[in-house]
C-alpha positions as CSV (number, residue, x, y, z in Angstrom):
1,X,21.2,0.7,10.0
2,X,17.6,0.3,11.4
3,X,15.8,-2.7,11.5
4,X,13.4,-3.1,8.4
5,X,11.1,-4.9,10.8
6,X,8.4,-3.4,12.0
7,X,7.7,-3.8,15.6
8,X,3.7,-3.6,16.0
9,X,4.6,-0.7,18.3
10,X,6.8,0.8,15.4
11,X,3.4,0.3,13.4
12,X,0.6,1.0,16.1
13,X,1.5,3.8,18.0
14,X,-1.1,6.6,17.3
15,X,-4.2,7.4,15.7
16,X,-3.6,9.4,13.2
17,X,-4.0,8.6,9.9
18,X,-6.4,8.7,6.9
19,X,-9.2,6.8,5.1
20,X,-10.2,6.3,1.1
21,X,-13.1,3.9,0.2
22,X,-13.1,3.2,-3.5
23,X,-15.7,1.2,-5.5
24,X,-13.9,-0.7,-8.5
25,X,-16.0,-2.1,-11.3
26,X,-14.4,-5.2,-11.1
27,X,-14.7,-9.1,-9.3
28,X,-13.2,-8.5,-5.5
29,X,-10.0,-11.4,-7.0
30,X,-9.4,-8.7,-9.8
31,X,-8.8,-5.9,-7.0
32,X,-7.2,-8.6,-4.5
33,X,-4.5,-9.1,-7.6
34,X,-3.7,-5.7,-8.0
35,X,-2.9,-5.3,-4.2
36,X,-0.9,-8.5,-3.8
37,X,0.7,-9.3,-7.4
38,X,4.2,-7.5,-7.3
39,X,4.1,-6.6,-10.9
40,X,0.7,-5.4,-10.9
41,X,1.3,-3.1,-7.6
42,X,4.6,-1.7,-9.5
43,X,2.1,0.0,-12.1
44,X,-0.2,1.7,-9.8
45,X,2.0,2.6,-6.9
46,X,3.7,5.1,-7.8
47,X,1.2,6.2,-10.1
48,X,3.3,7.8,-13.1
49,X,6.4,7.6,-11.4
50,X,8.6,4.4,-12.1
51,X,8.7,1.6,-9.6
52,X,11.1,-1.4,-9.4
53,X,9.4,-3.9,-6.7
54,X,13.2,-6.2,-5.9
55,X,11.6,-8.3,-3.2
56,X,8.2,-9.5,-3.1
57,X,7.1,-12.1,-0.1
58,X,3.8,-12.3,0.3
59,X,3.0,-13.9,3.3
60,X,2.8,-13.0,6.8
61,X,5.6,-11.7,8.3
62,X,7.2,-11.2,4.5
63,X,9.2,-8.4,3.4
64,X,8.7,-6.2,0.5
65,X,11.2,-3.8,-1.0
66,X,11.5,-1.8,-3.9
67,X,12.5,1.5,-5.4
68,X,10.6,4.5,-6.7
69,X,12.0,7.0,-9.2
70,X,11.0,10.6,-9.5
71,X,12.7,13.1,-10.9
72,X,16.1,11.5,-11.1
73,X,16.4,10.5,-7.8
74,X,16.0,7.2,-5.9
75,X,13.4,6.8,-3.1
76,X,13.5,3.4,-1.5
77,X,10.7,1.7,-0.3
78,X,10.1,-1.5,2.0
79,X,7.9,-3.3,4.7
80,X,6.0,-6.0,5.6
81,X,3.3,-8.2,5.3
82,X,1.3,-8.2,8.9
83,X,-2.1,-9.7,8.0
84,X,-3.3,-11.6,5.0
85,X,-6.8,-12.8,4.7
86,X,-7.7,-13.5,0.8
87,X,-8.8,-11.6,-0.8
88,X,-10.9,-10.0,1.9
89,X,-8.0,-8.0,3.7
90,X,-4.2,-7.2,3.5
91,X,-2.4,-4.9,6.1
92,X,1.2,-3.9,5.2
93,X,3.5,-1.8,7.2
94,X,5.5,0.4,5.0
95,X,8.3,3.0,5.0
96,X,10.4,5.4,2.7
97,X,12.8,5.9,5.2
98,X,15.1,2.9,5.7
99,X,17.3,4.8,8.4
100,X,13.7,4.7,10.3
101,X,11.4,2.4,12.8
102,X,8.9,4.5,12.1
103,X,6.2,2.4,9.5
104,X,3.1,3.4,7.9
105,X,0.2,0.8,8.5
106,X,-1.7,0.4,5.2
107,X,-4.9,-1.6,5.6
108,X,-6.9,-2.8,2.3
109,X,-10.4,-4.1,3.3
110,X,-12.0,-5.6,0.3
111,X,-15.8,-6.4,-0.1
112,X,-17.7,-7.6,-2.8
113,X,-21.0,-5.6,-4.4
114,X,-22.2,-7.1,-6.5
115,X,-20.0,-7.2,-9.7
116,X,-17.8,-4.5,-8.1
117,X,-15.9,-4.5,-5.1
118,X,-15.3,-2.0,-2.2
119,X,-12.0,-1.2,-0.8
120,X,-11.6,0.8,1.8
121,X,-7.8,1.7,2.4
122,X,-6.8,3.3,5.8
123,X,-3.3,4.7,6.7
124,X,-2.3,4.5,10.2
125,X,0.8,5.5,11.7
126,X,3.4,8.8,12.8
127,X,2.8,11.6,10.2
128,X,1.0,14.9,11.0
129,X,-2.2,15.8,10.0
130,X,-0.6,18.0,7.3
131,X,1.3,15.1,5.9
132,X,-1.5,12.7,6.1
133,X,-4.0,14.8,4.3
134,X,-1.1,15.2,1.3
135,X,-0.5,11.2,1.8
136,X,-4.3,11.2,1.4
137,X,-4.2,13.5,-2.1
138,X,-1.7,11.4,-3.3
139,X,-3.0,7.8,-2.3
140,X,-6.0,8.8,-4.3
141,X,-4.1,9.6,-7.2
142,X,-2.4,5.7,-6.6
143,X,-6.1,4.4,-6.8
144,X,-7.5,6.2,-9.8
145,X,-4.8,4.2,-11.7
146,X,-5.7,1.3,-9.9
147,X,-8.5,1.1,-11.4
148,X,-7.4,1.5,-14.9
149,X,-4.5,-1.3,-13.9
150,X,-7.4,-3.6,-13.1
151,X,-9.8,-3.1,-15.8
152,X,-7.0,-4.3,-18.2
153,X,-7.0,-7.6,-16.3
């Protein structure tokens, strides 16, 4: 079985990847919570798709695990916490494959404007450009319920 610990050259070693900047009309702690509260991330995730978060250590250097269901079968999920700055910026490493060292980089800068608060999420890693621009597509769907997770807060 691989390691679940992502090496940062596991993490690091190209440039391709994507970026999404969303404005939320919420307080930058509201949008902070949504990234790093494990019951809150289950709901926007995986968008409509169920996810069960079983591990949940947020600090640095903490693993994450959890499983995503989608049309009746089981895709598991886990990574690791590589930077936390509250509630300014969080960068996770994250994989679908388990039988891999090959981690996804997901980095959520958050700034405040105003009322509302900026995120810009970019995705980092060992995709193609094919599969980053449907990583993209789908990440932006992830977001749009997002924000309806946080106005409920």
């Amino acid at each position: 079985m691989a390691d679940a610990n992502p090496s940062p050259a596991a993490t690091h070693d190209t440039q391709l990847g994507y970026t999404l900047t969303r404005v939320f009309d919420a307080p930058r702690e509201l949008v902070w919570r949504a990234i790093t509260e494990a019951d809150l991330f289950a709901q926007w995730f995986a968008a409509d798709v169920p996810l069960e978060v079983h591990h949940w250590d947020l600090r640095p250097d903490g693993e994450w695990r959890a499983t995503m269901t989608y049309e009746g079968n089981e895709m598991p999920w886990t990574g690791r916490f590589l930077d936390i700055d509250e509630p300014a910026r969080l960068v996770v490493a994250v994989t679908d494959d388990p039988t891999t060292d090959a981690f996804e980089t997901l980095t959520y800068t958050l700034t405040e404007q105003g009322a509302k608060t900026e995120m810009i999420l970019q995705q980092t890693g060992h995709m193609s450009a094919e599969e980053y621009e449907q990583a993209r597509e789908g990440t932006a769907g992830f977001l749009d319920v997002m924000a309806d997770v946080i106005a409920t807060l």
